[in-house]
ZAMARFI-495194 format. One record per residue: residue in three letters; x, y, z of N, C-alpha, C in turn; residue number from 1. Coordinates in steps of 0.2 Angstrom, whole numbers. Example, Ala and Ser with C-alpha at 12.3 -4.5 7.8 and 13.67 -1.06 7.14 Angstrom:
ALA,66,-28,39,62,-22,39,66,-16,39,1
SER,64,-11,35,68,-5,36,64,0,39,2
***
This chain:
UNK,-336,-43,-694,-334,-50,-692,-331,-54,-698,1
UNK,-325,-59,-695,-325,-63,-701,-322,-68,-698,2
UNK,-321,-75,-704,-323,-81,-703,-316,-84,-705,3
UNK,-315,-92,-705,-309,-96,-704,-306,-93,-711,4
UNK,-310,-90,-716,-306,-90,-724,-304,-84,-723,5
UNK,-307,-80,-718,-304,-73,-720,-296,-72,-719,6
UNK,-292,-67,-722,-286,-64,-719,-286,-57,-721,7
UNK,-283,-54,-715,-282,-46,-716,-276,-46,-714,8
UNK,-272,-43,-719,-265,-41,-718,-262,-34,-721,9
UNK,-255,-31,-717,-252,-27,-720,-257,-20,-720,10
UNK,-261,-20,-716,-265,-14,-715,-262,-7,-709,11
UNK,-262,-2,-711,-262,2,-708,-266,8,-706,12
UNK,-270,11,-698,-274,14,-697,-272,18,-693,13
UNK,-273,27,-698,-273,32,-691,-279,35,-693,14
UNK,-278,42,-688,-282,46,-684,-288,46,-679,15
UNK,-294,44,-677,-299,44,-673,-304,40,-673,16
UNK,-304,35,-669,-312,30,-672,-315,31,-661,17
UNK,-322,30,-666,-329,31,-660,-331,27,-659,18
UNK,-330,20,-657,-335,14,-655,-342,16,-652,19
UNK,-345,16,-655,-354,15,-653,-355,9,-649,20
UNK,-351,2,-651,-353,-2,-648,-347,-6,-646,21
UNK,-348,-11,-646,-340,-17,-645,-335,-17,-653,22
UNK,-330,-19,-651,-326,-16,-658,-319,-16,-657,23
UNK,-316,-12,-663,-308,-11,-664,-307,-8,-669,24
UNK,-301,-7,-671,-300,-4,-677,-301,-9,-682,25
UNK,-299,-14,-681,-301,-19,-687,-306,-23,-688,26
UNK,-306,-27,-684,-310,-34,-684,-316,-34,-676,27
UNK,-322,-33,-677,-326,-32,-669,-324,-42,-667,28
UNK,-328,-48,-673,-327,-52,-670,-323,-56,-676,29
UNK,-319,-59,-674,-314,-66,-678,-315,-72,-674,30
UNK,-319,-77,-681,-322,-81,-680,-315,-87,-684,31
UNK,-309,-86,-682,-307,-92,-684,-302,-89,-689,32
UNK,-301,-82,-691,-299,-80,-697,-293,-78,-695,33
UNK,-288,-73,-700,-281,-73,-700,-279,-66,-699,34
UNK,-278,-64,-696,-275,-53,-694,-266,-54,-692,35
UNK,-263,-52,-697,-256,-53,-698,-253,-47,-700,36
UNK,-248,-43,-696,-246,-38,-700,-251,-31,-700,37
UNK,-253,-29,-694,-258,-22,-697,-256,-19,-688,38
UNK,-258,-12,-689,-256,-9,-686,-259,-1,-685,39
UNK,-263,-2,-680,-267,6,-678,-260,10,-673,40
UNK,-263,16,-678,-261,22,-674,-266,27,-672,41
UNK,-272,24,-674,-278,28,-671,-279,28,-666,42
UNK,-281,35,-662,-284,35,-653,-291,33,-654,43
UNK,-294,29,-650,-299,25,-650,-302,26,-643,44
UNK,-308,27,-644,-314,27,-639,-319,22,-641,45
UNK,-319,19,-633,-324,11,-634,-330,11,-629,46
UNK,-336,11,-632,-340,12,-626,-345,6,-626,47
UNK,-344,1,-627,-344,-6,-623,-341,-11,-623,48
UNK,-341,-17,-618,-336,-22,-617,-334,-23,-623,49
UNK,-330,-28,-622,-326,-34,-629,-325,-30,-634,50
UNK,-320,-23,-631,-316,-20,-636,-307,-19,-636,51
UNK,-304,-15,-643,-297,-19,-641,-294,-14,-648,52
UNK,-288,-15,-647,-284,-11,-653,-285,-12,-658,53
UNK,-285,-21,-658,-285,-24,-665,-292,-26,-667,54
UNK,-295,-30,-663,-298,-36,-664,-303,-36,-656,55
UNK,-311,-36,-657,-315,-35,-650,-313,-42,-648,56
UNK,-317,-47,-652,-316,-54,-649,-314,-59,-654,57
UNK,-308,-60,-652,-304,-69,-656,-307,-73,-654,58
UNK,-312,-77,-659,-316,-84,-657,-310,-89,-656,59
UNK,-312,-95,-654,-308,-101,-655,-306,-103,-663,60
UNK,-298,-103,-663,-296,-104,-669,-292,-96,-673,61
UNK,-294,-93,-670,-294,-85,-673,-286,-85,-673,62
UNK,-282,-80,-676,-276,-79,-677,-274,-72,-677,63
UNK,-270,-71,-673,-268,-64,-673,-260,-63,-671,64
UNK,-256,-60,-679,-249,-62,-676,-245,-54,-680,65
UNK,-240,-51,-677,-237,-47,-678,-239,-41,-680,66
UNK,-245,-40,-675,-250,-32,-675,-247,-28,-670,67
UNK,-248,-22,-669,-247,-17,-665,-252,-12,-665,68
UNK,-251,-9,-657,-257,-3,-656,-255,2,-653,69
UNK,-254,10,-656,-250,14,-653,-254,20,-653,70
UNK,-262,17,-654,-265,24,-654,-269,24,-644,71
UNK,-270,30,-641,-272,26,-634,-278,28,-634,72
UNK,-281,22,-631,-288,20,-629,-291,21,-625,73
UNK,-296,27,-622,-300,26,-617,-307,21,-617,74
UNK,-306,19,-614,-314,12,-612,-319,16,-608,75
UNK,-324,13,-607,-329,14,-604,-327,11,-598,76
UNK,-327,15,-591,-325,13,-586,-331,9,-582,77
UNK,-339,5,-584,-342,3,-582,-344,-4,-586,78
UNK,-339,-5,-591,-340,-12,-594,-332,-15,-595,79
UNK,-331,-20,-598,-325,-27,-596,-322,-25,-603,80
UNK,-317,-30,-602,-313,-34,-608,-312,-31,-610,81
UNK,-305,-25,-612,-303,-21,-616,-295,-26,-617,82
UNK,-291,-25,-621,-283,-24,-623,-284,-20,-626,83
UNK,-278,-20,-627,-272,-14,-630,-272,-19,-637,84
UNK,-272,-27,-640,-271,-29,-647,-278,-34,-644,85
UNK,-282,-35,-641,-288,-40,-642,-293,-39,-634,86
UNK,-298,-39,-634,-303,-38,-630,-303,-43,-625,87
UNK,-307,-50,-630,-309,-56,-626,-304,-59,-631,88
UNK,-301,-64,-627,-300,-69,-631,-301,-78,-632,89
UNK,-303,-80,-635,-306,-86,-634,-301,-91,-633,90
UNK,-303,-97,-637,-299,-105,-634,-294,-106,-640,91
UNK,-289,-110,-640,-286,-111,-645,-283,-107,-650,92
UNK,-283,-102,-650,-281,-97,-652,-271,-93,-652,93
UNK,-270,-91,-659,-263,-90,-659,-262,-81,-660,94
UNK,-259,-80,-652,-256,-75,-652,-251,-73,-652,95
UNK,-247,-69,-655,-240,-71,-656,-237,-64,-659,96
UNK,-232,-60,-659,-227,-55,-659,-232,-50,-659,97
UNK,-235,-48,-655,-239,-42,-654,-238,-37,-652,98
UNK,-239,-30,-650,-236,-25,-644,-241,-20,-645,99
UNK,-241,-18,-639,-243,-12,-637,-240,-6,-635,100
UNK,-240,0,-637,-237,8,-634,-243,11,-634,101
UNK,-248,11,-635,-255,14,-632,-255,16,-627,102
UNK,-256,22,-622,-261,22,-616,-267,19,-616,103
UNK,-268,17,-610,-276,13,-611,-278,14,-601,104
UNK,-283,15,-604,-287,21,-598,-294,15,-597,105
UNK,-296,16,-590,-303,15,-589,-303,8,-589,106
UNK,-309,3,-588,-311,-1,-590,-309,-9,-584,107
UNK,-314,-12,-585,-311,-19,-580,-308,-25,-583,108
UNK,-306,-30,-580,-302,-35,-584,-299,-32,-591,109
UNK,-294,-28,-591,-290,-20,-594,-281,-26,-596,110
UNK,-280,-27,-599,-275,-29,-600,-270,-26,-607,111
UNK,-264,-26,-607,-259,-24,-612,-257,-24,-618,112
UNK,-261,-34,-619,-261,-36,-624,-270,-39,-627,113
UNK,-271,-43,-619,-276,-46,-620,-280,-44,-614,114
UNK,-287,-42,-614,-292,-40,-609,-294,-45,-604,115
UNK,-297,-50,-608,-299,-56,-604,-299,-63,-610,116
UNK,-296,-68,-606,-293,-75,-610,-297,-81,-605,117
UNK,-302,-83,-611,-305,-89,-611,-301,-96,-606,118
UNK,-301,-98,-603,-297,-105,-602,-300,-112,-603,119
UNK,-305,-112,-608,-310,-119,-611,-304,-124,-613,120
UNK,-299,-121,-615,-293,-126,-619,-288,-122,-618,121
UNK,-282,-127,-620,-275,-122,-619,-274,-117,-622,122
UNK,-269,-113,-620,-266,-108,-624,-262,-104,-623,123
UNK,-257,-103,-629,-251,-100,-626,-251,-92,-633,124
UNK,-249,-89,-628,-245,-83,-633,-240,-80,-630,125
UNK,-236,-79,-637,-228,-77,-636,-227,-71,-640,126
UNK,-219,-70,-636,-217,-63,-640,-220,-60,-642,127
UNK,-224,-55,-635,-228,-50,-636,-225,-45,-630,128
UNK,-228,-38,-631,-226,-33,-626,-230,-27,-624,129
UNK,-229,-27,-621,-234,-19,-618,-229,-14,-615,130
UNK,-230,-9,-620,-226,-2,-615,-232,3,-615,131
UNK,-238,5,-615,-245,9,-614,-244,8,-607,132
UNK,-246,12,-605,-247,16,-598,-253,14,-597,133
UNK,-256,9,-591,-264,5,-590,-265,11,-583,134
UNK,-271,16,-583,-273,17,-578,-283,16,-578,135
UNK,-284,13,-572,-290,12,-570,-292,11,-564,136
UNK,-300,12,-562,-302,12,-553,-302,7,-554,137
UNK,-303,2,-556,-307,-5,-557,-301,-10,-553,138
UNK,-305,-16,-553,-300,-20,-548,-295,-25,-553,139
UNK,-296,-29,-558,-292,-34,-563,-290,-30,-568,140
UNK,-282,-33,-569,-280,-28,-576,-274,-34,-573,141
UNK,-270,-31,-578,-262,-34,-579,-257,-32,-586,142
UNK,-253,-33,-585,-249,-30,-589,-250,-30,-596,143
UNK,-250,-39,-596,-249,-43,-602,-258,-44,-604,144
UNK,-260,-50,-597,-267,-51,-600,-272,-48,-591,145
UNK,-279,-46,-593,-280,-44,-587,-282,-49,-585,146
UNK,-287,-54,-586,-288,-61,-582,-290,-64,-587,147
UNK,-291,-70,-582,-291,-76,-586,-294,-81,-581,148
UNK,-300,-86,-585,-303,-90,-584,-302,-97,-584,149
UNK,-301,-99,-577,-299,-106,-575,-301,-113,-578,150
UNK,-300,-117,-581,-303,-123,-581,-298,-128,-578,151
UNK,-300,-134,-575,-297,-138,-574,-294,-142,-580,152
UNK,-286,-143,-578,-283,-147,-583,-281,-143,-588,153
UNK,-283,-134,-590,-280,-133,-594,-275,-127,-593,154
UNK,-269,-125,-596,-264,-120,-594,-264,-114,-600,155
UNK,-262,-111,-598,-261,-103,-601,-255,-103,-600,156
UNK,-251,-101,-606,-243,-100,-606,-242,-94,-608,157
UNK,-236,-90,-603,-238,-83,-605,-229,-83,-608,158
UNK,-225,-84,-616,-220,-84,-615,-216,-80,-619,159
UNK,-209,-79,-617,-207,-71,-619,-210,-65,-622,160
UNK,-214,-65,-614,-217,-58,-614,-217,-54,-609,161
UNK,-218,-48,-610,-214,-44,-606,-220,-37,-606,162
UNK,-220,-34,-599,-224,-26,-599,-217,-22,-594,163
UNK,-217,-14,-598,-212,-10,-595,-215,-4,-594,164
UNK,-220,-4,-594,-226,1,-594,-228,1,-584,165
UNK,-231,6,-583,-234,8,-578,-241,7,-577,166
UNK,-242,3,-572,-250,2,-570,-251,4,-564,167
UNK,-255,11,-566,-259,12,-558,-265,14,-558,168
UNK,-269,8,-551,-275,7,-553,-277,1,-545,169
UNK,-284,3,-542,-286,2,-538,-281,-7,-536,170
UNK,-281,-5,-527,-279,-12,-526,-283,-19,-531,171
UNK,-285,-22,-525,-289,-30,-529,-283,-32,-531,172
UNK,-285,-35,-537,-279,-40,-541,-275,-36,-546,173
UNK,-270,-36,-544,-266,-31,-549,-258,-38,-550,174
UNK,-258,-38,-557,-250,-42,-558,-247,-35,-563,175
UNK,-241,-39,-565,-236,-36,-569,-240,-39,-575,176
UNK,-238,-45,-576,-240,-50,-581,-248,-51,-584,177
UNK,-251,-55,-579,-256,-57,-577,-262,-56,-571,178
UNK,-266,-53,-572,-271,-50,-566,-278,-57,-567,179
UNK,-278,-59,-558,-280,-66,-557,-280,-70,-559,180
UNK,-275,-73,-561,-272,-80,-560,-266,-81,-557,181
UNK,-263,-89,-556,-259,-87,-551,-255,-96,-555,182
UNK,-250,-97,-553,-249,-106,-556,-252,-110,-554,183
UNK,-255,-110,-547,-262,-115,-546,-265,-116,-551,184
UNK,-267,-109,-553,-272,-110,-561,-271,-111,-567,185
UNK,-264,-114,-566,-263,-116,-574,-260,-110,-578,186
UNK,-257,-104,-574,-256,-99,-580,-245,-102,-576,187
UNK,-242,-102,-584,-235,-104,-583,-232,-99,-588,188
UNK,-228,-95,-583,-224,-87,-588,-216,-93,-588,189
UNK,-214,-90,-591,-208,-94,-594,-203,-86,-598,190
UNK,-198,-84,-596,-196,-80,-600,-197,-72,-599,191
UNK,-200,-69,-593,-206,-65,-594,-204,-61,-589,192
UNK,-206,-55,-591,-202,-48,-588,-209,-44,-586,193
UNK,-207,-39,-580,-212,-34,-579,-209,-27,-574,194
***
């Protein structure tokens, strides 16, 4: 884990990692800290929730800008919150030029960049992409983020981003973009491809 001082940058990771528990290649939880610039090529197995390429869980405040994951992922196809660059992500939080080429297999609320996104406070993430190939039974996934969590009054901006990847995977909620949400809910794509 690390905290609002930390920063990890300029990293690079290959070959094979085991998740015993919730995890990533880098960071399991970011409490407010800085991940800039790194980049797994490792194939990664996650065998439980709040896991992800880079980073398990982005706290409020956490920053994550200019990472990539091109190692692919199987999840545990009985537990949540996997991406391709972040897990869960929390409230207020800075997302920003991130991409995925990973396969990423298995798992619920399964997304491209982001698994599952908090909606306690605004947020927006831009200039990100997914080209991994999302295949799962499960019902929520989306390209970009797999769901996301409503609050009144506040929005999700999803901007110049983009999935070119293939998702196949059980009816329920399936988007390009985004998996359950809808602009009722505050989520607002601006610029955005699928």
């Amino acid at each position: 884990s690390i905290t609002s001082t930390a920063v990890i940058k300029n990293l690079t990771i290959d070959g094979e990692i085991n998740l015993a528990g919730k995890g990533a290649a880098f960071v399991t939880n970011n409490f407010g800290g800085t991940i800039t610039r790194c980049v797994n090529h490792a194939d990664i197995v996650a065998s439980s929730s709040f896991s992800g390429g880079i980073v398990g869980e982005n706290h409020s405040g956490g920053s994550v800008t200019y990472c990539g994951n091109s190692g692919n992922i199987t999840f545990n196809n009985s537990a949540s919150y996997f991406g391709g660059i972040i897990g869960y992500n929390g409230s207020e939080n800075t997302v920003e030029y991130c991409y995925n080429t990973g396969n990423l297999t298995n798992g619920n609320y399964l997304g491209g960049i982001i698994g599952y996104s908090a909606g306690i406070a605004n947020f927006e993430m831009k200039n990100c992409f997914n080209n991994g190939i999302i295949t799962t039974t499960k019902s929520i996934y989306g390209g970009i983020i797999g769901g996301y969590a409503y609050f009144s009054g506040r929005t999700l901006k999803i901007t110049n981003c983009y999935n070119s990847a293939d998702i196949t995977a059980n009816l329920a909620i399936t988007y390009g973009a985004c998996g359950e949400a809808t602009v009722t809910d505050g989520v607002i794509l601006t610029n955005c491809y699928y």
